[in-house]
C-alpha positions as CSV (number, residue, x, y, z in Angstrom):
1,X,0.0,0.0,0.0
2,X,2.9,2.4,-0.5
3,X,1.6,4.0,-3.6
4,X,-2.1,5.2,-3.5
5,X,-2.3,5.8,-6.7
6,X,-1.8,1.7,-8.0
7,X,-4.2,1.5,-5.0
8,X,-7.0,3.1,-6.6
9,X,-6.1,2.0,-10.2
10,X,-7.1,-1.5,-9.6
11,X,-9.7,-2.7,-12.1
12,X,-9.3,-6.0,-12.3
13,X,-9.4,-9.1,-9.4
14,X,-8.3,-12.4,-9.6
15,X,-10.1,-15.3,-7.9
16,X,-8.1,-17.3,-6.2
17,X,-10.8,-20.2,-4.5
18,X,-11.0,-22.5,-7.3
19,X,-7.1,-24.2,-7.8
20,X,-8.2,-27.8,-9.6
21,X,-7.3,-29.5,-12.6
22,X,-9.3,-29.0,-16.1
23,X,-10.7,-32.4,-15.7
24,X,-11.9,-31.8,-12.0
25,X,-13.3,-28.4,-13.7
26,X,-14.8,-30.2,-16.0
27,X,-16.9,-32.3,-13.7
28,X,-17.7,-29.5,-11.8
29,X,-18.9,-27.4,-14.7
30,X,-20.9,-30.2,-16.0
31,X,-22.4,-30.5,-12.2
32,X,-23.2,-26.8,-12.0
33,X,-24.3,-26.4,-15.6
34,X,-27.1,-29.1,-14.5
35,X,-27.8,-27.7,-10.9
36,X,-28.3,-23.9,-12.9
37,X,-30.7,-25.7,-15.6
38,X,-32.7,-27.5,-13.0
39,X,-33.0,-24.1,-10.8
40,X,-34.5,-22.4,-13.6
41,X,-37.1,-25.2,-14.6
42,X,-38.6,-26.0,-11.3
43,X,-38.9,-22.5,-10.2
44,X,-40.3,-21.6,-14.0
45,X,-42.7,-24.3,-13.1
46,X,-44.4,-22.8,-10.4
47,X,-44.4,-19.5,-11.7
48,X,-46.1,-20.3,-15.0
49,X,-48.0,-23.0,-13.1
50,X,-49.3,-19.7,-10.7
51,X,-49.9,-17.3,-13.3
52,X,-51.9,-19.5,-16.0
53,X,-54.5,-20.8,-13.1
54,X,-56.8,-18.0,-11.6
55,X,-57.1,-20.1,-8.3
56,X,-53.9,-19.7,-7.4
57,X,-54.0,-16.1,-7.5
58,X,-54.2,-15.6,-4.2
59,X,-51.7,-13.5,-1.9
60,X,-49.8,-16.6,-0.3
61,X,-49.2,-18.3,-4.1
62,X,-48.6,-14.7,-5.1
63,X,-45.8,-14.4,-2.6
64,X,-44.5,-17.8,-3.8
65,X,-44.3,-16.6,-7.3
66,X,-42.0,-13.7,-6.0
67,X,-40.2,-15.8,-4.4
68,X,-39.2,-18.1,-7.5
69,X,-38.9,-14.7,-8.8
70,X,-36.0,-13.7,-6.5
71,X,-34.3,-17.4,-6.9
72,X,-34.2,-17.1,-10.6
73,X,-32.6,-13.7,-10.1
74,X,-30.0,-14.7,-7.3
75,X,-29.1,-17.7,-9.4
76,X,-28.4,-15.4,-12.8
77,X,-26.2,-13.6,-10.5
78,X,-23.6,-16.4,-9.5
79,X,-23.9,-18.9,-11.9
80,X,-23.0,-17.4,-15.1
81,X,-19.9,-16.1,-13.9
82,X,-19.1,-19.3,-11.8
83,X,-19.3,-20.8,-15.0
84,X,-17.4,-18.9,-16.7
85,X,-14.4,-19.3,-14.1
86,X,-14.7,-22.5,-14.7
87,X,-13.4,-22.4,-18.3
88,X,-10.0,-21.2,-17.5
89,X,-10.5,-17.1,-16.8
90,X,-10.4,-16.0,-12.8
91,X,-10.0,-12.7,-13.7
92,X,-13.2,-10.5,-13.2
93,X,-13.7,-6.5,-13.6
94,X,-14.6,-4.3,-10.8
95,X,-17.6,-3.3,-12.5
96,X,-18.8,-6.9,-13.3
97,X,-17.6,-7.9,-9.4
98,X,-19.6,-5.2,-8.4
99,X,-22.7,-5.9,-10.4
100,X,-22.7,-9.8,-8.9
101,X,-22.3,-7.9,-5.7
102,X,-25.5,-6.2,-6.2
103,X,-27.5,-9.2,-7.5
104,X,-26.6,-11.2,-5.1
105,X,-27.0,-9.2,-1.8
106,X,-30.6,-8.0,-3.1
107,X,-31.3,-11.4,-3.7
108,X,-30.2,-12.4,-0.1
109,X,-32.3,-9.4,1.1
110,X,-35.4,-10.4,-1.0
111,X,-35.0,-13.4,0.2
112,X,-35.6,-12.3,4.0
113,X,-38.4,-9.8,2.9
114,X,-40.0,-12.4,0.7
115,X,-40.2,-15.1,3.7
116,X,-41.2,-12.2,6.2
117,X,-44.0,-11.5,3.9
118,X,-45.4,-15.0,3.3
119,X,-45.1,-15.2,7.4
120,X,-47.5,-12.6,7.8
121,X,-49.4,-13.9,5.1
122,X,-50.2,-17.1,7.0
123,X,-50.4,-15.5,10.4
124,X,-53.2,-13.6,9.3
125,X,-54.8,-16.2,7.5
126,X,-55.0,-18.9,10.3
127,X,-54.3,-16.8,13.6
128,X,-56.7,-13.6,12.2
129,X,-59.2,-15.2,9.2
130,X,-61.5,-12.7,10.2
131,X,-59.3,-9.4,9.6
132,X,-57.3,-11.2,6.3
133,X,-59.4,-9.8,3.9
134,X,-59.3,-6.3,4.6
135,X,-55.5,-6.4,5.2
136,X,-54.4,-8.6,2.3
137,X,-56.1,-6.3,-0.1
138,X,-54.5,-6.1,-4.0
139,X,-53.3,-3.1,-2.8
140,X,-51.5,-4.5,0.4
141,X,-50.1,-7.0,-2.0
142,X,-48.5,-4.6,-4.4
143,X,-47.2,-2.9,-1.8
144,X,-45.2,-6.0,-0.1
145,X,-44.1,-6.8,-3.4
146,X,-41.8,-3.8,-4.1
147,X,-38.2,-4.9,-3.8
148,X,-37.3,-0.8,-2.7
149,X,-36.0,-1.9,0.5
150,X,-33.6,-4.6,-0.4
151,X,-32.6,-2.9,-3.8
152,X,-31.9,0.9,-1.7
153,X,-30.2,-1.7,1.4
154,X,-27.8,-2.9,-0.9
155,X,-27.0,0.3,-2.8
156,X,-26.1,1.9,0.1
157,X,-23.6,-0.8,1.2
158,X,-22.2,-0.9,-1.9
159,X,-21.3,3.1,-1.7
160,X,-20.1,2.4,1.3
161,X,-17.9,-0.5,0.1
162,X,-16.4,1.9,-2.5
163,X,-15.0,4.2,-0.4
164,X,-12.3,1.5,1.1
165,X,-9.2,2.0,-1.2
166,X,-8.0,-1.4,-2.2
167,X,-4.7,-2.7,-1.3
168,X,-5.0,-6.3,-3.4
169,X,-7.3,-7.8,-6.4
170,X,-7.1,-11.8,-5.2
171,X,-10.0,-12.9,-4.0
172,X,-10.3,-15.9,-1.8
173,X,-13.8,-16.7,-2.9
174,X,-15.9,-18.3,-6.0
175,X,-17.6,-15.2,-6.5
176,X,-17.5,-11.7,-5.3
177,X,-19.1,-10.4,-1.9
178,X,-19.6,-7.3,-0.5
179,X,-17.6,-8.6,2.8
180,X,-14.5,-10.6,1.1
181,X,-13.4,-7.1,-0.6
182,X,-13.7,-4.8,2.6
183,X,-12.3,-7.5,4.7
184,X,-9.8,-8.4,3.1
185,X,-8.8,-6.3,0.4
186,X,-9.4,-3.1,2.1
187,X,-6.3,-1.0,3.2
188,X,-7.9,0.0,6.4
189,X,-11.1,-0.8,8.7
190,X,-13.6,1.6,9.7
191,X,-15.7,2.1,12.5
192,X,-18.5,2.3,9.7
193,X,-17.9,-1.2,8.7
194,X,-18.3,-2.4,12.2
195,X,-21.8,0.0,12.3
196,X,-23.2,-1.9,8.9
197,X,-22.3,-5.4,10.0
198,X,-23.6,-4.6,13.4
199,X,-27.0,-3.1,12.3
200,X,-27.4,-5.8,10.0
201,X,-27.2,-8.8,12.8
202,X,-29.5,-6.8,14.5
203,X,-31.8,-6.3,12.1
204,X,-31.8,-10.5,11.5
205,X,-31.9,-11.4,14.6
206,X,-35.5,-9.3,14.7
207,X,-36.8,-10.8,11.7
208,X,-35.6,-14.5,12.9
209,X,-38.0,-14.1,16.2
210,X,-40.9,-12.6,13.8
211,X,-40.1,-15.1,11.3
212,X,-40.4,-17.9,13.3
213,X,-42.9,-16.5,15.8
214,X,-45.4,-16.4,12.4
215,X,-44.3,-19.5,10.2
216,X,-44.8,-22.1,13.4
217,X,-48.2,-21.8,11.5
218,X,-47.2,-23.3,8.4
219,X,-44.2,-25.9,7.9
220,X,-43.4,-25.3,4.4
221,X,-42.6,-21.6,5.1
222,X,-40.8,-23.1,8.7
223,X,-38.8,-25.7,6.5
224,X,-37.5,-23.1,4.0
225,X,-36.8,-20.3,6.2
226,X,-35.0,-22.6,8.6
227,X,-33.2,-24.1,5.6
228,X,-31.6,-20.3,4.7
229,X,-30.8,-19.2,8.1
230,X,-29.0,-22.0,8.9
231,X,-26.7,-21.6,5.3
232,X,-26.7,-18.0,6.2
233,X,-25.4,-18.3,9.7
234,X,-22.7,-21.1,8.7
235,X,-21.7,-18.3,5.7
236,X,-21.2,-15.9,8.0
237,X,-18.8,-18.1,10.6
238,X,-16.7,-20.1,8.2
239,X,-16.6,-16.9,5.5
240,X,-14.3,-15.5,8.6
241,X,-10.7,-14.8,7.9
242,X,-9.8,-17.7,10.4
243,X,-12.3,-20.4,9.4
244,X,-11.8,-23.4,7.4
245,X,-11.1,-21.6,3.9
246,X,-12.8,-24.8,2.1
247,X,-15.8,-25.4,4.3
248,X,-16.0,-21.4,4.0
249,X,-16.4,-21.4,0.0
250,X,-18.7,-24.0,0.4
251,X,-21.3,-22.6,2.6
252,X,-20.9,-19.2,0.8
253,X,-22.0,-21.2,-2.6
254,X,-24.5,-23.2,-0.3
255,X,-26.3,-20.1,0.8
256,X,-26.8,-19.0,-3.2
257,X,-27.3,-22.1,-4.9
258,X,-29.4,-24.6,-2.1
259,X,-32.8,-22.5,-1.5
260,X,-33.6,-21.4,-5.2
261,X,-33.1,-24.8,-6.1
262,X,-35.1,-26.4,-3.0
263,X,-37.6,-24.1,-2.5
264,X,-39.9,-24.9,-5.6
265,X,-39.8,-28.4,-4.3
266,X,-40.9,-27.7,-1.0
267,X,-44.2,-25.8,-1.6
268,X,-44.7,-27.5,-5.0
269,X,-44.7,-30.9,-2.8
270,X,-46.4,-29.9,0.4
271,X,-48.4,-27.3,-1.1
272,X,-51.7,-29.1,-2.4
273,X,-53.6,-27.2,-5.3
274,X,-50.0,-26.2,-7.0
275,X,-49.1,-29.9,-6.5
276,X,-52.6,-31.1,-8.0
277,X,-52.0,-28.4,-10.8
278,X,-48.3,-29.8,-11.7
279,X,-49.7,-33.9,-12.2
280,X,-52.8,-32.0,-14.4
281,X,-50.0,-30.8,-16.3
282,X,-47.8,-33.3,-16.4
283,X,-50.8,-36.0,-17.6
284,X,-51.5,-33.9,-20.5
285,X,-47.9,-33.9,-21.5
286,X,-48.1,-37.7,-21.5
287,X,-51.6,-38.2,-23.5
């Protein structure tokens, strides 16, 4: 960090997290190219199975829809460019590692908003039937559907992000995140970065006790909110600097790639009119 100047010409980063041979690559790219094309089918599924059938337009399958919504969009972010890495080239602009940044915080953020969402959702339906209609009105609906608050969230991070001047371009990772460039690629800490991590935990820790407080009600909204908390929370302590550096790339993959490609199943199994729906559709494929 002598000279400030290279500092704050660095345009390019290299990724360092994936060191295995082109055949081991190979298998791996074949792996994820399936995983990617699988994620985009079953959560297609149930948002052209929602949208064609008037029945299921109902706030809860509504909210479901948003959520396939948000997978589809979290999984564009990483695995493209994991993809790409895959075929030989770690190297990555700041613009482009910036971009993924975006996509795939929002999507982590949607993800919490979309879950708190369908938790009020079924509190009101089966702890208040009698006040759900005149609180889950189209307009209520429209309104919990605006992705503002994740979409301004991680804007503002990101500003804050690019104020760190960067002392190296290697990142330790199989994608870029907001925390593996300030952490470790940052010249200096600040007392802001302590502030955004801190509001943050405190901010999840809130919507963990509302979230489960409301989905006890329902156990497909309990099984896939537990399932992203728990990826989530083992991100966060083996992405440290001192944790296990493999187990860490893992669980940061984990965290992006498991629930887009689980969720679908979930409510598309447990849930029964978008399950009946799916066999309708699926018998006039066959005859």
């Amino acid at each position: 960090c002598n000279d400030m100047d290279n500092i704050s010409s660095i345009i390019m980063f290299t990724f360092s997290g994936l060191d295995e041979s082109w055949t081991n690559r190979l298998i791996i790219f074949v792996f994820t190219l399936l995983g990617f094309i699988l994620t985009i089918v079953l959560n297609l599924t149930l948002i052209v199975i929602i949208i064609l059938h008037r029945t299921l337009h109902e706030p809860m399958y509504i909210f479901l829809c948003n959520l396939c919504i948000n997978g589809l969009c979290g999984s564009t972010g990483f695995y493209p460019a994991f993809l790409y890495t895959l075929t030989g080239s770690n190297m990555i602009s700041l613009s482009n590692c910036v971009l993924q940044i975006f996509v795939i915080m929002t999507y982590s953020l949607c993800e919490f908003t979309n879950l708190t969402v369908m938790a009020l959702d079924r509190y009101m339906a089966i702890c208040r039937p009698l006040h759900y209609q005149t609180v889950m009105t189209r307009v209520t609906i429209c309104k919990l559907l605006i992705w503002l608050f994740p979409c301004g969230t991680t804007g503002v991070s990101i500003s804050i992000m690019l104020r760190y001047p960067l002392c190296g371009s290697h990142i330790d990772r199989l994608f870029c995140q907001n925390w593996a460039l300030i952490e470790r690629l940052a010249c200096q800490e600040d007392i802001v970065k302590h502030i955004v991590n801190g509001s943050f935990f405190v901010w999840f820790n809130l919507l963990v006790a509302f979230l489960i407080l409301c989905m006890s009600t329902c156990l497909p909204h309990l099984i896939a909110l537990v399932n992203f908390i728990i990826l989530t929370i083992f991100d966060a302590l083996f992405g440290s600097r001192d944790g296990p550096k493999v187990l860490g790339k893992l669980m940061s993959v984990a965290s992006i790639v498991i629930p887009p490609f689980i969720n679908p199943i979930i409510y598309g199994v447990k849930l029964t009119p978008i399950r009946t729906q799916i066999k309708k559709h699926f018998q006039q494929i066959q005859s």
